[in-house]
LUMNUVO-95787 format. One record per residue (C-alpha): x, y, z. Coordinates in steps of 0.05 Angstrom, whole numbers. Layout:
+--------+--------+--------+
:      u :      v :      w :
+--------+--------+--------+
:      X :      Y :      Z :
...
+--------+--------+--------+
END
This chain:
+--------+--------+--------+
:      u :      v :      w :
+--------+--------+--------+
:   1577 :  -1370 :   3219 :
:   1553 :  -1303 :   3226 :
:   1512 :  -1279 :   3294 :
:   1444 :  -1251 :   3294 :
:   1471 :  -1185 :   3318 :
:   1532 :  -1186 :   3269 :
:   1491 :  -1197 :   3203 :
:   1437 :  -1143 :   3233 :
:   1502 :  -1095 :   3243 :
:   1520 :  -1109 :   3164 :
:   1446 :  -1097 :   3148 :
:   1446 :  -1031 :   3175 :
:   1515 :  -1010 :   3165 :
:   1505 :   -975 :   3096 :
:   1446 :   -942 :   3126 :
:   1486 :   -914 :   3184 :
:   1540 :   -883 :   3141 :
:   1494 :   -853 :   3101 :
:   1469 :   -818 :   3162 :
:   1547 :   -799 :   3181 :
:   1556 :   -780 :   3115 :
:   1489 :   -731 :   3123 :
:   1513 :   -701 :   3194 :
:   1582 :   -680 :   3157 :
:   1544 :   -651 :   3098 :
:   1494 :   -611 :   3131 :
:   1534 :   -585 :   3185 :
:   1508 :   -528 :   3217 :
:   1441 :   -538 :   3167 :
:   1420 :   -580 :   3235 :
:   1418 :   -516 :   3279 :
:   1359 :   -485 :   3297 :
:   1320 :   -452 :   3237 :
:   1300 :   -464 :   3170 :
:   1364 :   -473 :   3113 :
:   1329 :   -421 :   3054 :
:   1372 :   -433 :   2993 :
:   1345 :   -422 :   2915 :
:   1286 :   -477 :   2911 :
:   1288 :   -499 :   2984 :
:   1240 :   -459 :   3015 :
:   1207 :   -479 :   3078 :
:   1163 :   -437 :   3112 :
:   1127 :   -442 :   3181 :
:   1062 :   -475 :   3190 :
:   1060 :   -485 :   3117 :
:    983 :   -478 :   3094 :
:    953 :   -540 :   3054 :
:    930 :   -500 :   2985 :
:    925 :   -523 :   2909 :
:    978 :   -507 :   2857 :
:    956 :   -444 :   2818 :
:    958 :   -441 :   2750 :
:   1036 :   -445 :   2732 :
:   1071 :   -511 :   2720 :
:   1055 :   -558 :   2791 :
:   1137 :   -570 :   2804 :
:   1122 :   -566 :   2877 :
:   1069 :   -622 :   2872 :
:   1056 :   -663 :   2915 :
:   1123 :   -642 :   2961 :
:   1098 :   -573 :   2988 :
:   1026 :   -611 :   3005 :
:   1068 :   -672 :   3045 :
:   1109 :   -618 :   3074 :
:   1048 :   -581 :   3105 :
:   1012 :   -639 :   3128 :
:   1079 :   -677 :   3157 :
:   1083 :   -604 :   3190 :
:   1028 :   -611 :   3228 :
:   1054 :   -659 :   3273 :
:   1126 :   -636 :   3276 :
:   1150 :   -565 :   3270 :
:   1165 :   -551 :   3195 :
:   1238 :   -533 :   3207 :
:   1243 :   -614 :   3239 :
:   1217 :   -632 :   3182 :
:   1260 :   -606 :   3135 :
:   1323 :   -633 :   3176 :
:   1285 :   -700 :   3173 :
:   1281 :   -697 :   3099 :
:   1356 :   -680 :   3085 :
:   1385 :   -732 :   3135 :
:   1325 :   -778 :   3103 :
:   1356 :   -772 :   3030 :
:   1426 :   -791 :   3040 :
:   1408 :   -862 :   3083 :
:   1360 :   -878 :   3038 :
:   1419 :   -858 :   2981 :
:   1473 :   -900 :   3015 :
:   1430 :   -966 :   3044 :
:   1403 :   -967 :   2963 :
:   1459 :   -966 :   2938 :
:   1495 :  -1023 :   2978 :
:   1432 :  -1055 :   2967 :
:   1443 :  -1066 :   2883 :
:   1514 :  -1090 :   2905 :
:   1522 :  -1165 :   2880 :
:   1567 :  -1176 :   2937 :
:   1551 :  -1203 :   3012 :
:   1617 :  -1177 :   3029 :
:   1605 :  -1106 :   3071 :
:   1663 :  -1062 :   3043 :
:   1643 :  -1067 :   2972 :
:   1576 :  -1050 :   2994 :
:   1605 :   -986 :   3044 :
:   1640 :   -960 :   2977 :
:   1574 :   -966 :   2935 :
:   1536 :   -927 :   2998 :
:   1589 :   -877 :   3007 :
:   1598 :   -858 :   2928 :
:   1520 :   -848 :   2919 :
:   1518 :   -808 :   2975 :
:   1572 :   -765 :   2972 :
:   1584 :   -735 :   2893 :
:   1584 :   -684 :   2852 :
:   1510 :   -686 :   2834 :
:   1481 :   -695 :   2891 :
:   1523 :   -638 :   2921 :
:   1502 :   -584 :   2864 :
:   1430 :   -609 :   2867 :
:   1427 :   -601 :   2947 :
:   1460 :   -531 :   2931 :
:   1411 :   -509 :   2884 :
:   1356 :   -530 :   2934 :
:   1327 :   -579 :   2901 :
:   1315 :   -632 :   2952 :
:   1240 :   -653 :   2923 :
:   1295 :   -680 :   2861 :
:   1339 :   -716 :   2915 :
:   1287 :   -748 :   2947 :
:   1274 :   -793 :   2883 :
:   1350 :   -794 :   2867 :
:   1348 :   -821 :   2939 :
:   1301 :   -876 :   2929 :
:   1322 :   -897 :   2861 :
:   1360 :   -956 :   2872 :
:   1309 :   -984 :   2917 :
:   1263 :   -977 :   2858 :
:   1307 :  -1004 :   2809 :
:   1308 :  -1072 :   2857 :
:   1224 :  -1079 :   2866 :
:   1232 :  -1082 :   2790 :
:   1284 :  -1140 :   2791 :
:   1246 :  -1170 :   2845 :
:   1178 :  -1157 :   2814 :
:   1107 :  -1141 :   2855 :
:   1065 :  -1083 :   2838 :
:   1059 :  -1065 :   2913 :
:   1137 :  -1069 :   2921 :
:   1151 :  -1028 :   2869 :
:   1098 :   -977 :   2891 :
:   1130 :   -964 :   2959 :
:   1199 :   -958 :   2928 :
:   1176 :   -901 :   2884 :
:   1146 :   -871 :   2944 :
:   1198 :   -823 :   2960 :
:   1196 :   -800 :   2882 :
:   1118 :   -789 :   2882 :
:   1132 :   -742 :   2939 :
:   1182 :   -710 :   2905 :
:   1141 :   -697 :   2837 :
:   1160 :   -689 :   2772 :
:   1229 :   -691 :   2762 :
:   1234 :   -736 :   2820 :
:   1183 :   -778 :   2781 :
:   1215 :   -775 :   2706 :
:   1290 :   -799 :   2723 :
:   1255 :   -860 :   2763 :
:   1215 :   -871 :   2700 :
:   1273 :   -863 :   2657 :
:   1311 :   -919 :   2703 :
:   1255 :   -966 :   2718 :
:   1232 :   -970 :   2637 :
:   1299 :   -986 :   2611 :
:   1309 :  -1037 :   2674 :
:   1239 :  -1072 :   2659 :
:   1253 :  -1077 :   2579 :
:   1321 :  -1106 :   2582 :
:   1322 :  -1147 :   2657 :
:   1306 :  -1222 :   2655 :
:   1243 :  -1241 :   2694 :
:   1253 :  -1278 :   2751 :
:   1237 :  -1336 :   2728 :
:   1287 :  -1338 :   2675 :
:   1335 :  -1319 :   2728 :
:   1317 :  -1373 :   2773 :
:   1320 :  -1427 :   2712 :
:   1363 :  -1401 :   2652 :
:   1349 :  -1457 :   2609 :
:   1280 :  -1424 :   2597 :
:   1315 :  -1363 :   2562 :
:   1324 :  -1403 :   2499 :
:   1239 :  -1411 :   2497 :
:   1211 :  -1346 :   2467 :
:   1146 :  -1379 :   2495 :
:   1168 :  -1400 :   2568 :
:   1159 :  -1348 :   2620 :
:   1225 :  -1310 :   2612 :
:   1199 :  -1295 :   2533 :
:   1187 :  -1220 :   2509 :
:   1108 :  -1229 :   2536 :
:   1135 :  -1225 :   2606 :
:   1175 :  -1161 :   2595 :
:   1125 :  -1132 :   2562 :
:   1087 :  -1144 :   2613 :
:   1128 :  -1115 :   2668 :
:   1140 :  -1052 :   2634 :
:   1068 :  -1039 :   2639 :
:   1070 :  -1052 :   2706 :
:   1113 :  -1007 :   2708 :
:   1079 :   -952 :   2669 :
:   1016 :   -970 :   2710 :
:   1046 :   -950 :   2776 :
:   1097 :   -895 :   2760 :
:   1027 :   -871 :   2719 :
:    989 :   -870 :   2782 :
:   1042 :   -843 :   2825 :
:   1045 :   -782 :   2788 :
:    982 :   -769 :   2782 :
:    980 :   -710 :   2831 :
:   1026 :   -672 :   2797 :
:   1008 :   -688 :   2725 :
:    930 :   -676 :   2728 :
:    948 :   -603 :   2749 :
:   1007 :   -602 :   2694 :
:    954 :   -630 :   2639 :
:    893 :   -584 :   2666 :
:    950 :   -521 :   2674 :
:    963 :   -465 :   2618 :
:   1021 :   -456 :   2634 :
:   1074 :   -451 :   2575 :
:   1148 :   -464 :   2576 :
:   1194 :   -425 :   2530 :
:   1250 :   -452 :   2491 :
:   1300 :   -397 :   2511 :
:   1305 :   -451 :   2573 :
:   1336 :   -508 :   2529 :
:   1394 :   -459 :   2535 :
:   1387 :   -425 :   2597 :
:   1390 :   -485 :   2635 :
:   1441 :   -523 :   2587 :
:   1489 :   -570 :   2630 :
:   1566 :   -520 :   2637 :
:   1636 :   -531 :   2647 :
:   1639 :   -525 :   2718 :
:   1721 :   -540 :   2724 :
:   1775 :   -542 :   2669 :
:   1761 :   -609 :   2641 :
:   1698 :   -575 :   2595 :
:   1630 :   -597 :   2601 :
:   1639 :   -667 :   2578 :
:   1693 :   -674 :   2633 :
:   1647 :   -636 :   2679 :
:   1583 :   -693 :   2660 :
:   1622 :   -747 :   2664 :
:   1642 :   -733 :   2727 :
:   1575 :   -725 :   2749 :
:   1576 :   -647 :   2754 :
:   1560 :   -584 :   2703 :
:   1502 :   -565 :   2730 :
:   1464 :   -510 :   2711 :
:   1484 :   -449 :   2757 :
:   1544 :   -427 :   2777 :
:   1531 :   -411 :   2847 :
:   1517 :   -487 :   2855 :
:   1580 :   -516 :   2844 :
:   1614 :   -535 :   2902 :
:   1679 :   -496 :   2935 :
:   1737 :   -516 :   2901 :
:   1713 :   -562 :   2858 :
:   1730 :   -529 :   2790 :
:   1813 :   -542 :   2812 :
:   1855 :   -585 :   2771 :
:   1866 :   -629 :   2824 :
:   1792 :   -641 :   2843 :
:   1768 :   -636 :   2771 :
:   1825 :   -695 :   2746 :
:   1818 :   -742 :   2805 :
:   1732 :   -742 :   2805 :
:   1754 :   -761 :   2727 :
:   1791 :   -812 :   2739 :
:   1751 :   -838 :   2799 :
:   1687 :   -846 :   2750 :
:   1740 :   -879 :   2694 :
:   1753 :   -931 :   2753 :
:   1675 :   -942 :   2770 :
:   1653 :   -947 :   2699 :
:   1701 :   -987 :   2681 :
:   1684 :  -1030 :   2748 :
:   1608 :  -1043 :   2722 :
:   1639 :  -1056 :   2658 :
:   1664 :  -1112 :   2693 :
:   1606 :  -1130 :   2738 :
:   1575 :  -1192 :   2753 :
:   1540 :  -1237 :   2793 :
:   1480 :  -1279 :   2813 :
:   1433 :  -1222 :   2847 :
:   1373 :  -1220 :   2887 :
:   1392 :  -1167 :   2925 :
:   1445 :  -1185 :   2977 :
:   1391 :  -1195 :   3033 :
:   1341 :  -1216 :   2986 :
:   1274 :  -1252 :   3021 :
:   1287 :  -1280 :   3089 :
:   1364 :  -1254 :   3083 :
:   1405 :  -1311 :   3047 :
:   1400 :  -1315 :   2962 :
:   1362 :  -1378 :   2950 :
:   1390 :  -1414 :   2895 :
:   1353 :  -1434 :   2841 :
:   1323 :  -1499 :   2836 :
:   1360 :  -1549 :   2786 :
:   1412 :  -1492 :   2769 :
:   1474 :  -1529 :   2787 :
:   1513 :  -1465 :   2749 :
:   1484 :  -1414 :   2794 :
:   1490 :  -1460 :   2862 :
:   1564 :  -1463 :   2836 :
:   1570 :  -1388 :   2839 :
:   1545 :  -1376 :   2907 :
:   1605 :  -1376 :   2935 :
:   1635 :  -1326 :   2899 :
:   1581 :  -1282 :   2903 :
:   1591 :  -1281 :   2978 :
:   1671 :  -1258 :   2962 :
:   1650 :  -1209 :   2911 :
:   1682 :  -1249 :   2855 :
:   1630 :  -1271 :   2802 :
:   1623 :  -1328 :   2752 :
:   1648 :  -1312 :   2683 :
:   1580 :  -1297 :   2637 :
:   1529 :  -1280 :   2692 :
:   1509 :  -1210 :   2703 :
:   1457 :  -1175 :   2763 :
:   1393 :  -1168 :   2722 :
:   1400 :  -1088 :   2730 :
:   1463 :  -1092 :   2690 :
:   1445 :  -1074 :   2622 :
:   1376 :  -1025 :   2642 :
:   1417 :   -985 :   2687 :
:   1466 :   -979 :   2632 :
:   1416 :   -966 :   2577 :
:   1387 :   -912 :   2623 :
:   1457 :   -875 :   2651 :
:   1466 :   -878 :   2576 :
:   1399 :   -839 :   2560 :
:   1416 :   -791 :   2611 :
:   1482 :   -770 :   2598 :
:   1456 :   -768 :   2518 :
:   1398 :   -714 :   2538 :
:   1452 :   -667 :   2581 :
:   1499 :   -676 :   2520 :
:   1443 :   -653 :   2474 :
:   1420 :   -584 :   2517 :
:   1495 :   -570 :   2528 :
:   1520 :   -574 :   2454 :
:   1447 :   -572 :   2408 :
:   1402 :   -525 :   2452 :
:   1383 :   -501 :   2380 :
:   1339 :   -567 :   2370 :
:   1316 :   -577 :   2438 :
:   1289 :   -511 :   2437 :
:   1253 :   -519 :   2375 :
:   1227 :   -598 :   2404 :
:   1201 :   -539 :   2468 :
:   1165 :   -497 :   2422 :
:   1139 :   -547 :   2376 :
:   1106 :   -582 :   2444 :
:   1122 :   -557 :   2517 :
:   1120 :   -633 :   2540 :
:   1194 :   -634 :   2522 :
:   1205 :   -573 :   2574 :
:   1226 :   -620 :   2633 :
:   1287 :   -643 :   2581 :
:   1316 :   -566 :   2593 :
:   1355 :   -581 :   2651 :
:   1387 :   -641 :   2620 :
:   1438 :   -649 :   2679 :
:   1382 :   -675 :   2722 :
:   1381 :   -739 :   2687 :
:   1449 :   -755 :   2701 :
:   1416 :   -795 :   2773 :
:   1427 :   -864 :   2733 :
:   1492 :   -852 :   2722 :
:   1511 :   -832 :   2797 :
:   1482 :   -902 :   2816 :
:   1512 :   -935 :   2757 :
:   1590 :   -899 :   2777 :
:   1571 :   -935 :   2854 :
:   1562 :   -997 :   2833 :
:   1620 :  -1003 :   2787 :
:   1662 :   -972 :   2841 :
:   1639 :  -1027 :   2894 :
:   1657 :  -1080 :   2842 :
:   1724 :  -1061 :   2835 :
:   1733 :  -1059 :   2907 :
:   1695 :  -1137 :   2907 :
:   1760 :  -1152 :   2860 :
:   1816 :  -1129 :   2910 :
:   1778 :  -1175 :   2963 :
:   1825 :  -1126 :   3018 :
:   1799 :  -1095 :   3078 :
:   1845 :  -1033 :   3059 :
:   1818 :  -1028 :   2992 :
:   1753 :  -1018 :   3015 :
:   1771 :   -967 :   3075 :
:   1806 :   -926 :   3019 :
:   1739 :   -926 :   2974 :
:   1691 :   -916 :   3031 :
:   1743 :   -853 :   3048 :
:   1754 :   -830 :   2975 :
:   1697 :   -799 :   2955 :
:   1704 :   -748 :   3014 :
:   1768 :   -741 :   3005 :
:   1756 :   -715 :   2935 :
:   1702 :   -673 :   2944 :
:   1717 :   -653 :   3024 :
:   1688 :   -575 :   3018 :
:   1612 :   -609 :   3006 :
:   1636 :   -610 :   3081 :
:   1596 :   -573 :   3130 :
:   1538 :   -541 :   3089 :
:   1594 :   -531 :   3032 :
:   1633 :   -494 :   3089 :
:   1573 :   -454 :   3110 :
:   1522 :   -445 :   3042 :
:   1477 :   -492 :   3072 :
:   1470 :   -462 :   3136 :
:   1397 :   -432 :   3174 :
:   1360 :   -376 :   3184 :
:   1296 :   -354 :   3219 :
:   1236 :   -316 :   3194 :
:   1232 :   -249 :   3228 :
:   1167 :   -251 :   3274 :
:   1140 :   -179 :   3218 :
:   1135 :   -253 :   3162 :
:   1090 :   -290 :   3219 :
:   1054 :   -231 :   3224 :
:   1035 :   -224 :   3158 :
:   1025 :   -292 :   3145 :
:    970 :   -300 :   3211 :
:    930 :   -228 :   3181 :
:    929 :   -267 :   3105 :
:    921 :   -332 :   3131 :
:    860 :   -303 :   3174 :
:    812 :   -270 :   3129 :
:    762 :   -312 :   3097 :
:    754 :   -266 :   3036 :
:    773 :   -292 :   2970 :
:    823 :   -253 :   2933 :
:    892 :   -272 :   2921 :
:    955 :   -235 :   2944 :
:   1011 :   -206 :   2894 :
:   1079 :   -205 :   2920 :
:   1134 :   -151 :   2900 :
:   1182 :   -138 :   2881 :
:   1164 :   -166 :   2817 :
:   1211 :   -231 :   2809 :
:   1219 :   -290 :   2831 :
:   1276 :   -280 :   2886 :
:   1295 :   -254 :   2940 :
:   1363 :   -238 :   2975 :
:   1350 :   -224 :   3041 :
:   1391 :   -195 :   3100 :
:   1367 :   -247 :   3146 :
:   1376 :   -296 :   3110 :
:   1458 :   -275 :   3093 :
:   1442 :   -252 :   3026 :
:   1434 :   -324 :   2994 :
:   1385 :   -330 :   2932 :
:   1322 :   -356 :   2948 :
:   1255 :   -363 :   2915 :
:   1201 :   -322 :   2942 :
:   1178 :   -350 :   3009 :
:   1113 :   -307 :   2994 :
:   1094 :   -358 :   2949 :
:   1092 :   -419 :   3004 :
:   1063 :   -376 :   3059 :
:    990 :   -364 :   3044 :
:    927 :   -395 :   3045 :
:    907 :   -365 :   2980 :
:    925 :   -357 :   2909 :
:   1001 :   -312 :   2905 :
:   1012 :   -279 :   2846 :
:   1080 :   -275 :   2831 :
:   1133 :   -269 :   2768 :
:   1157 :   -331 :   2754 :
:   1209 :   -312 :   2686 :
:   1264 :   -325 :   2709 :
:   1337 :   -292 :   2682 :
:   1394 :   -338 :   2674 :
:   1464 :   -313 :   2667 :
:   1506 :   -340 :   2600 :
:   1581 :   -357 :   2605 :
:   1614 :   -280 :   2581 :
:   1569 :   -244 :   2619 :
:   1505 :   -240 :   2578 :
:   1442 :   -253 :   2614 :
:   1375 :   -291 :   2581 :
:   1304 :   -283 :   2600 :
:   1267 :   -348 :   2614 :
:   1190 :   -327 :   2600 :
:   1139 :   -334 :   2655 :
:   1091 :   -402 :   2653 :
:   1030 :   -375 :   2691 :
:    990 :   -334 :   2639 :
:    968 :   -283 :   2691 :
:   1031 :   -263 :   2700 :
:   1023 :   -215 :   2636 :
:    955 :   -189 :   2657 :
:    990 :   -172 :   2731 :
:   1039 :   -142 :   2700 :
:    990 :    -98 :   2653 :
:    965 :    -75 :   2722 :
:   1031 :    -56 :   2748 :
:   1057 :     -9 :   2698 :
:    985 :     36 :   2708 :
:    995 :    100 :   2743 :
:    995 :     97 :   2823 :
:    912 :    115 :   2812 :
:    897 :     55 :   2764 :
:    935 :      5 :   2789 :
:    910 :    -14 :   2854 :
:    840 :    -23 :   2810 :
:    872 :    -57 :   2759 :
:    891 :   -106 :   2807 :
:    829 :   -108 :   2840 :
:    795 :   -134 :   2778 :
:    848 :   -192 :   2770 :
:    820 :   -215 :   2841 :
:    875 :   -189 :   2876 :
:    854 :   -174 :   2951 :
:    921 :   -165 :   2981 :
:    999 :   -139 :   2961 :
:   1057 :   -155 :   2991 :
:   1109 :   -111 :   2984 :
:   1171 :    -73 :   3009 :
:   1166 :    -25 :   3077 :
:   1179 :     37 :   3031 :
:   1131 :     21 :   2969 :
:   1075 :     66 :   2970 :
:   1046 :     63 :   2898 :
:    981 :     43 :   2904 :
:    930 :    105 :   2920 :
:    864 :     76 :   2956 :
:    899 :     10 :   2990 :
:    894 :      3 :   3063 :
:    962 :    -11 :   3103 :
:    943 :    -72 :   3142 :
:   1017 :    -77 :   3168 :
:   1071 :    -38 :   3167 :
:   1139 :    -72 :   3179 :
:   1209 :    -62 :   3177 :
:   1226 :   -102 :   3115 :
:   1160 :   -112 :   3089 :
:   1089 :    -82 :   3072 :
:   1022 :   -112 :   3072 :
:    964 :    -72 :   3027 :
:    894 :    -90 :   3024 :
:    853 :    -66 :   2950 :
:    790 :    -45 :   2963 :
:    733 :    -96 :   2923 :
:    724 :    -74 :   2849 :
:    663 :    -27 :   2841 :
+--------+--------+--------+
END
């Protein structure tokens, strides 16, 4: 019989090599300063303002951010929030493990935490994504378990995260509720037989609404603005941001190995080798064949009061206890995630299929209604089959019952991606804000005049010096207490060199942009009468006759337009 202290130490094993699994990721990310890469964008004493008018993706995460960063410096808080997403990865994880055993559980935690998806996605910056990628395992077990409140805090970490955060949980946690038994078929399987007893299809129904009721609610900070918003989204994305070949095993090979994202500069170092490319293959042809195989009585393996508690009068399932303490499960009984988490890895892996070999008719679905524009970036949604590869990998590790079996799968998913090492050997690594930014930011931030602020150049990047030259989206736009006015088309390179224009969302883009191409004379008025008060713009740009230098920096420029007459 176990100690106190020893189960505790199992407990929070998983957890604690999630959080060794984050120090080796980030690195030198943990040194002083801010890590600035594509969409992670942290700024200083981040302001607490409402979205503008383009499409709320930063909703509710850059409002959290700011008010989190008024008790902690914001750079602590972004460090919390990376080493945050992969313990909450690994401990949910090992938590859908049917298993008491610890190793099986270590190589579910370990795989979830360290892959190809979450590597590219942490590249790319999006960490409001990983947050809910984080948390969905948790969720997919207050579904299992049932309780509106449980399931609510387990989608937490998604509602922070927003909308694509929000939509693979929802994707998940539908196809879990519509094909899991309710507990009370699981606790008495007898009952399944009674379309009218509690297990029947009333009681799914019913739990999917719950489940539409609180992922509903949950997102309701980000989809009021979205619904209220005029922004448009173009189809030319449905190819732009199609799911690639990102080794030599083509895009399918790339998916089903959990990568092909997007965006080249993404894709971790070496990672597009035969080697690395062939074993992460095989590795997912051992995992999914592993939940193939998986099985189990399940109530999570510390479910209530931290022993499974057998169901009353089910001799069957009292039977089977035992082996669901080795890891070895009765012939015909399944965890109650089995066939929703397949059903939704499925779904997933279907929609990045679809973008990466028919953008044609996804484009069209995006022009004929721009709610299908979240289904552009089809790689997103392979989340559900991460966890699904995890769990099949720690139940082929439950069948080798061997301490060295599960050393080597805690171990191999390092081993086969090992340059995700140490900020991707140094592409996740910080930077500071020269002190000319803080100025500008404390002159903006105090004037109580209306007006928004334009930033320039006119994109939506910037490659600073300071920040080694890495591609990040403009910090202007995070910065200020006010509206910012900035281009948000976006241009996406093609594989053979070509390059595609993504359209802007906000519609004042076009009208700012109307103003820009007037002569030096017009265009500071031009911009006045858009409600412009203030430009942002490069130390040498001097195009806008009748605006008063407010600061004059090294790198940057502030300009204040005089009112409209």
């Amino acid at each position: 019989m176990r100690s106190g202290w020893g189960e505790t130490a199992e407990r929070l094993a998983p957890a604690l090599l999630g959080l060794l699994l984050g120090l080796l990721a980030l690195g030198p990310a943990l040194g002083p300063g801010f890590v600035l890469r594509y969409d992670m964008v942290f700024v200083p004493d981040p302001p607490l303002v409402l979205p503008g008018q383009g499409f709320p993706r930063a909703v509710p995460s850059d409002l959290v951010v700011a008010l989190i960063s008024r008790i902690a410096p914001a750079q602590v808080v972004q460090k919390a929030i990376l080493i945050g997403i992969f313990v909450l990865a690994a401990s949910g994880a090992a938590a859908l493990v049917p298993s008491r055993r610890l190793g099986p559980r270590l190589a579910a935690a370990a795989f979830y935490a360290w892959n190809a998806y979450l590597a590219q996605r942490l590249l790319l910056g999006q960490w409001a994504l990983l947050l809910g990628v984080a948390g969905l395992p948790w969720a997919v077990r207050a579904v299992v378990l049932g309780g509106r409140a449980r399931l609510a805090a387990a989608l937490l970490p998604a509602a922070v995260g927003g909308f694509q955060a929000m939509l693979v949980s929802a994707l998940t946690l539908l196809a879990t509720a519509a094909t899991s038994p309710p507990p009370a078929e699981r606790e008495v399987p007898e009952r399944a037989a009674s379309a009218r007893g509690p297990g029947g299809p009333g009681a799914r129904v019913r739990r999917v609404t719950e489940v539409v009721l609180v992922v509903g609610v949950l997102s309701l900070p980000w989809l009021v603005p979205a619904l209220l918003s005029r922004a448009v989204t173009g189809p030319a994305g449905a190819e732009a941001f199609a799911a690639r070949a990102d080794g030599p095993l083509g895009t399918v090979g790339s998916l089903l190995s959990l990568g092909g994202i997007w965006n080249a500069n993404a894709v971790v170092p070496g990672q597009g080798t035969w080697w690395s490319a062939t074993v992460r293959l095989v590795l997912a042809a051992v995992a999914v064949w592993g939940f193939t195989r998986l099985s189990g009585p399940w109530s999570g393996p510390y479910g209530g009061a931290g022993r499974r508690v057998p169901a009353p009068g089910a001799a069957r399932a009292e039977a089977g206890r035992g082996r669901a303490r080795s890891g070895v499960a009765g012939r015909g009984e399944a965890p109650p995630y089995r066939a929703g988490l397949a059903v939704a890895a499925g779904a997933g892996l279907a929609v990045a299929l679809a973008g990466a070999f028919a953008p044609g008719p996804l484009g069209g679905l995006i022009a004929w209604w721009p709610g299908f524009g979240p289904l552009r970036d089809g790689q997103l949604y392979l989340a559900p089959f991460a966890l699904l590869q995890a769990v099949g990998l720690a139940c082929v590790v439950a069948r080798w019952n061997s301490r060295a079996v599960a050393a080597v799968a805690v171990a191999i998913p390092v081993l086969v991606l090992p340059t995700f090492a140490l900020g991707a050997f140094g592409r996740l690594s910080p930077a500071d804000y020269p002190d000319e930014w803080r100025r500008v930011q404390a002159i903006v931030n105090a004037d109580p005049a209306p007006g928004a602020l334009l930033s320039l150049p006119w994109g939506a990047h910037r490659a600073f010096a300071w920040n080694h030259r890495r591609i990040i989206l403009d910090p202007a736009t995070k910065m200020f207490r006010r509206r910012v006015l900035w281009n948000d088309a976006l241009l996406v390179g093609l594989p053979g060199g070509a390059r595609l224009r993504v359209a802007a969302e906000d519609p004042v883009v076009a009208a700012a942009e109307a103003a820009l191409r007037a002569g030096p004379g017009g265009r500071a008025a031009a911009l006045a009468r858009l409600g412009v008060r203030y430009v942002l713009a490069q130390a040498g740009d001097n195009t806008f006759h009748g605006a008063t230098t407010v600061f004059q920096g090294r790198e940057i420029r502030l300009l204040r337009l005089a009112p409209p007459s």
